[in-house]
C-alpha positions as CSV (number, residue, x, y, z in Angstrom):
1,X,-51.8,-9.3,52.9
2,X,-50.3,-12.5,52.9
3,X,-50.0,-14.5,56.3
4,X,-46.8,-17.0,56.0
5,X,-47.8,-20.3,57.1
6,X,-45.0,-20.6,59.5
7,X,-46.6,-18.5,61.3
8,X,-49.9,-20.3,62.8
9,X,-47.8,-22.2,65.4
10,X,-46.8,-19.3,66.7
11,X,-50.2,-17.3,66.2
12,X,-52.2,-20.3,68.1
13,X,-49.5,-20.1,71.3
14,X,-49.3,-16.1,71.4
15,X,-53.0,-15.9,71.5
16,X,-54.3,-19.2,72.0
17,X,-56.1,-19.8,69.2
18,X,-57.6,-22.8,68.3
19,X,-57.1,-24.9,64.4
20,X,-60.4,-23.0,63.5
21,X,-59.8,-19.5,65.1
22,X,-56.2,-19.9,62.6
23,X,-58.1,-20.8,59.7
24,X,-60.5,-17.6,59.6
25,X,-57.4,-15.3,60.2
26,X,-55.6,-17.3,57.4
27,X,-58.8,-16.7,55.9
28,X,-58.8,-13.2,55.9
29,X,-54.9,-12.9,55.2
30,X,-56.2,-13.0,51.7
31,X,-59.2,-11.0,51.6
32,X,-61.4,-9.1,53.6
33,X,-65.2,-10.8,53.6
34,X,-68.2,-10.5,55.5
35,X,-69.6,-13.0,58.5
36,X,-71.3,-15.0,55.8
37,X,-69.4,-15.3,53.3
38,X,-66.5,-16.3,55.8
39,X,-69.6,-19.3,57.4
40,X,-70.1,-20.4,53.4
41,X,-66.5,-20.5,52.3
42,X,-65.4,-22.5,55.4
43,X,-68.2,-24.6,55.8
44,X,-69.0,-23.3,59.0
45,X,-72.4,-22.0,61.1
46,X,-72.4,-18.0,60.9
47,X,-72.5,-17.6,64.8
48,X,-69.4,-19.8,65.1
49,X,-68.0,-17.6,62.7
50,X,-69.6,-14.6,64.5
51,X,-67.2,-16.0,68.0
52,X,-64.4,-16.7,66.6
53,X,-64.0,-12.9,64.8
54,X,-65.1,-12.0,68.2
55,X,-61.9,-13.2,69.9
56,X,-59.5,-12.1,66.6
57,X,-61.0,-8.7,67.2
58,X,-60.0,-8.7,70.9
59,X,-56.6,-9.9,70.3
60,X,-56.4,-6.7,67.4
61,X,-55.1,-9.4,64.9
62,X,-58.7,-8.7,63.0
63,X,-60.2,-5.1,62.2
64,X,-63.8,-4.9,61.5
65,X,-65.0,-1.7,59.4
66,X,-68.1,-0.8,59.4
67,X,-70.1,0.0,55.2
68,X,-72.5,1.6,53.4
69,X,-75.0,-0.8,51.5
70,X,-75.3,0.0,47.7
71,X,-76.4,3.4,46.4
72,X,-79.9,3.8,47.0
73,X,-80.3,1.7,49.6
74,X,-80.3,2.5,53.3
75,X,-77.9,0.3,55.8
76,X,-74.9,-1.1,57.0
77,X,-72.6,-3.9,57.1
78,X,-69.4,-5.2,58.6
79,X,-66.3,-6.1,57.0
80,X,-63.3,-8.2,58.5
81,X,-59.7,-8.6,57.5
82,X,-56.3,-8.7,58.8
83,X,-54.8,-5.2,59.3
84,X,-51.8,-4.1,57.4
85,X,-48.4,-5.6,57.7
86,X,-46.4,-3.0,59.6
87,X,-49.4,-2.9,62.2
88,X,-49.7,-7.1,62.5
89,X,-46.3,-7.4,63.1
90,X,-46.5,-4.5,66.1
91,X,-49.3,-6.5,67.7
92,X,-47.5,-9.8,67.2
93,X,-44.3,-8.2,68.5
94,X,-46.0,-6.8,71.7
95,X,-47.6,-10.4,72.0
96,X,-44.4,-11.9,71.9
97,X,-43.0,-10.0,74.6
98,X,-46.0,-10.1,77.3
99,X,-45.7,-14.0,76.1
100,X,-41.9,-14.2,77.4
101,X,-42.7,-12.3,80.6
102,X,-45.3,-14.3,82.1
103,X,-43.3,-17.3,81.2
104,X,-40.4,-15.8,82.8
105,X,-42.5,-15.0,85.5
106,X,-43.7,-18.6,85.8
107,X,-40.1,-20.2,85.7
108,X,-39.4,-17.7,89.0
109,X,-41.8,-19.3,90.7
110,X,-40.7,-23.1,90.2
């Protein structure tokens, strides 16, 4: 899935994200990729990596599915990418929303 690029303004307000929080969901707007490969690609240490899929995950604007390792070889590994269109924009549109109230909320109390 692709990941417009108008939409990281809004991304880093609806769930304050940070510049580098965007650029590993951007990341993964074009493939799905393991902690590593994410830490190589971008330059970046793995557990920074590790922190900031953390957060994604929370906000359910990343997935992480759990594989098998090769046949013929015991173990497990993670995978992380964005989930499918219909579902993003769900999550984004629910984000939006709890985004307006509280701001309503706020302007109430001015």
């Amino acid at each position: 899935m692709k990941c417009p690029q108008e939409m990281k303004e809004l991304m880093k307000v609806l769930y304050n994200l940070s510049s580098s929080e965007t650029e590993v969901l951007y990341y993964l707007c074009d493939k799905e990729a393991r902690v590593q490969e994410i830490a190589d690609d971008l330059g970046k240490d793995r557990s920074t990596i590790q922190r900031y899929l953390s957060k994604l995950m929370s906000s359910s604007i990343v997935k992480r599915e759990s594989r098998s390792t090769e046949e013929g070889k015991t173990g497990r590994y993670y995978v992380y990418s964005v989930p499918d269109k219909k579902k993003m924009k769900k999550n984004i549109e629910e984000k939006m929303e709890e985004w307006k109230e509280e701001k309503f909320e706020a302007m109430e109390s001015v």
